[in-house]
C-alpha positions as CSV (number, residue, x, y, z in Angstrom):
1,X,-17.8,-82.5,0.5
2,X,-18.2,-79.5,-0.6
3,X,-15.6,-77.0,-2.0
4,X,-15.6,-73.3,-3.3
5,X,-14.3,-74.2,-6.6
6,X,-14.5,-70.3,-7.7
7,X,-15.3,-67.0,-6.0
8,X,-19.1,-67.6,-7.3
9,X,-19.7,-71.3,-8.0
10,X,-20.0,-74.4,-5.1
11,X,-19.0,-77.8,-6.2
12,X,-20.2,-80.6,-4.4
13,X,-18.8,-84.0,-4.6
14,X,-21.7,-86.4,-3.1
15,X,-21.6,-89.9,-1.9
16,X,-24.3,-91.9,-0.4
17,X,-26.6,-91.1,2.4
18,X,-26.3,-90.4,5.7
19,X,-23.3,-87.9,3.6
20,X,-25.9,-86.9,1.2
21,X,-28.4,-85.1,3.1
22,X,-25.9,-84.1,5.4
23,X,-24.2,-82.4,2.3
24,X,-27.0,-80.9,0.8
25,X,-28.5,-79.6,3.9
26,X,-25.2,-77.8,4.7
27,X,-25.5,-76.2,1.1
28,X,-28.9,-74.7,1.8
29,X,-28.0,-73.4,4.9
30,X,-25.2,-71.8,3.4
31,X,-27.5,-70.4,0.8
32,X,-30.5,-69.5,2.8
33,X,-27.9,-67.5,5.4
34,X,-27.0,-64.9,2.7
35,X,-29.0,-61.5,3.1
36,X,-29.4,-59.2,0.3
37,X,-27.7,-57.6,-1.8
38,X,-25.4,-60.3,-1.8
39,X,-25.6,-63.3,-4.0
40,X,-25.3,-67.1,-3.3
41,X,-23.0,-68.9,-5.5
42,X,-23.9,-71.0,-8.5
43,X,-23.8,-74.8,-7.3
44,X,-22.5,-77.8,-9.2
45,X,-23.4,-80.8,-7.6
46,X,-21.6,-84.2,-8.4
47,X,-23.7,-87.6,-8.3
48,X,-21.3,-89.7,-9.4
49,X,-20.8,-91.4,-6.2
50,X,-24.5,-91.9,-5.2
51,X,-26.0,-95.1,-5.5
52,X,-29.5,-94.2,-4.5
53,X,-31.8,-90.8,-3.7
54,X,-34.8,-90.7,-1.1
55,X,-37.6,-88.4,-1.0
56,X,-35.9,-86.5,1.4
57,X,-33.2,-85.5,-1.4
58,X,-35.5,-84.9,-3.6
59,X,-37.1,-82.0,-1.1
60,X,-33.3,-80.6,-0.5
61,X,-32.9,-80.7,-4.5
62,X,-36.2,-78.9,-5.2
63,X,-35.4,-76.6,-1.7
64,X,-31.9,-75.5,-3.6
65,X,-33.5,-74.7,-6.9
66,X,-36.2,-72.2,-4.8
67,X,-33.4,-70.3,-3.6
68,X,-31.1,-70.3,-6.4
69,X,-33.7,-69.4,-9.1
70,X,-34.8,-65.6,-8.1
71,X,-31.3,-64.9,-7.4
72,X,-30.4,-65.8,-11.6
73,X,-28.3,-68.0,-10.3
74,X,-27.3,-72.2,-11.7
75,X,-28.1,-75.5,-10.1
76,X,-26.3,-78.3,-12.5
77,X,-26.3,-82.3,-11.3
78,X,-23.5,-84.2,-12.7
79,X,-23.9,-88.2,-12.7
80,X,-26.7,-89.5,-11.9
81,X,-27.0,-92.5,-13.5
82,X,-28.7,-96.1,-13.3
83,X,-31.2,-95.7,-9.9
84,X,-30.5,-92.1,-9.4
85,X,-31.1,-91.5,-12.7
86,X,-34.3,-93.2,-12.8
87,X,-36.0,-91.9,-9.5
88,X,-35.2,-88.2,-11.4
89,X,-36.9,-89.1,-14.5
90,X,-39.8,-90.8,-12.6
91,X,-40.0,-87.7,-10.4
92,X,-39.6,-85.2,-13.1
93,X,-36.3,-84.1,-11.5
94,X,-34.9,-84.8,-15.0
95,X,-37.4,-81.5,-16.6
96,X,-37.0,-79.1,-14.0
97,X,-33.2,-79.6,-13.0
98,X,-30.0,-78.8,-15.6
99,X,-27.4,-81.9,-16.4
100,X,-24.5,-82.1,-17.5
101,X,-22.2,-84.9,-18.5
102,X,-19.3,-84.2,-16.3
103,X,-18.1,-81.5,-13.6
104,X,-15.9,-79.9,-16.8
105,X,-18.6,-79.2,-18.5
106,X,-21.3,-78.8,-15.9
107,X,-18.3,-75.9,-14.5
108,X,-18.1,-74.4,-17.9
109,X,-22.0,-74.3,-18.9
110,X,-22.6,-71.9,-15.3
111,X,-19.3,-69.8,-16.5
112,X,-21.0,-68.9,-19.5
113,X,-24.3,-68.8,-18.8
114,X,-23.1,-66.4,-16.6
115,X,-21.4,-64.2,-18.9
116,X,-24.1,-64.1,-21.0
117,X,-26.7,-63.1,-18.4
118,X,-23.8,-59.8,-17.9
């Protein structure tokens, strides 16, 4: 489920399909519904409760970083880990995408990479 943890960042708590896509393909709509010159929120999104990712993820993941890259704004996965964590790495997920350790930090990295970019 997702929450609006600030005014500009979206953090996502994420559990196991058929949550999963449902979840991320709410985020995207969310995202792809705001016009110009308005911009979409940073998103944190929290693996920790997902077992396993399908290609179909892996198209929603690569779909969020699309939209979220032009607008200068942060994708960051927390989690991740034993066959979630793999499937990235085999994928390349693991290059492309940002990690972080935990949602603290994964929070904190978009806060200031944000106030640097200002």
């Amino acid at each position: 489920m997702s929450t609006d943890w600030a005014d500009d960042i979206v953090l996502a708590n994420l559990a196991d399909e058929p949550a999963l896509s449902d979840e991320l393909g709410t985020i995207l709509d969310r995202l792809e519904a705001i016009e110009p010159p308005t911009q979409p929120p940073h998103v944190v999104l929290d693996f920790s409760g997902v077992t396993y990712i399908n290609s179909s993820n892996i198209a929603q993941l690569l779909r969020l970083r699309q939209v979220l890259d032009p607008a200068n704004r942060h994708l960051r996965l927390v989690g991740g880990e034993g066959d979630v964590l793999a499937v990235m790495r085999t994928t390349g997920l693991d290059r492309v995408l940002s990690f972080s350790p935990d949602t603290l930090t994964a929070l904190a990295s978009v806060q200031i990479d944000q106030a640097e970019e200002s």
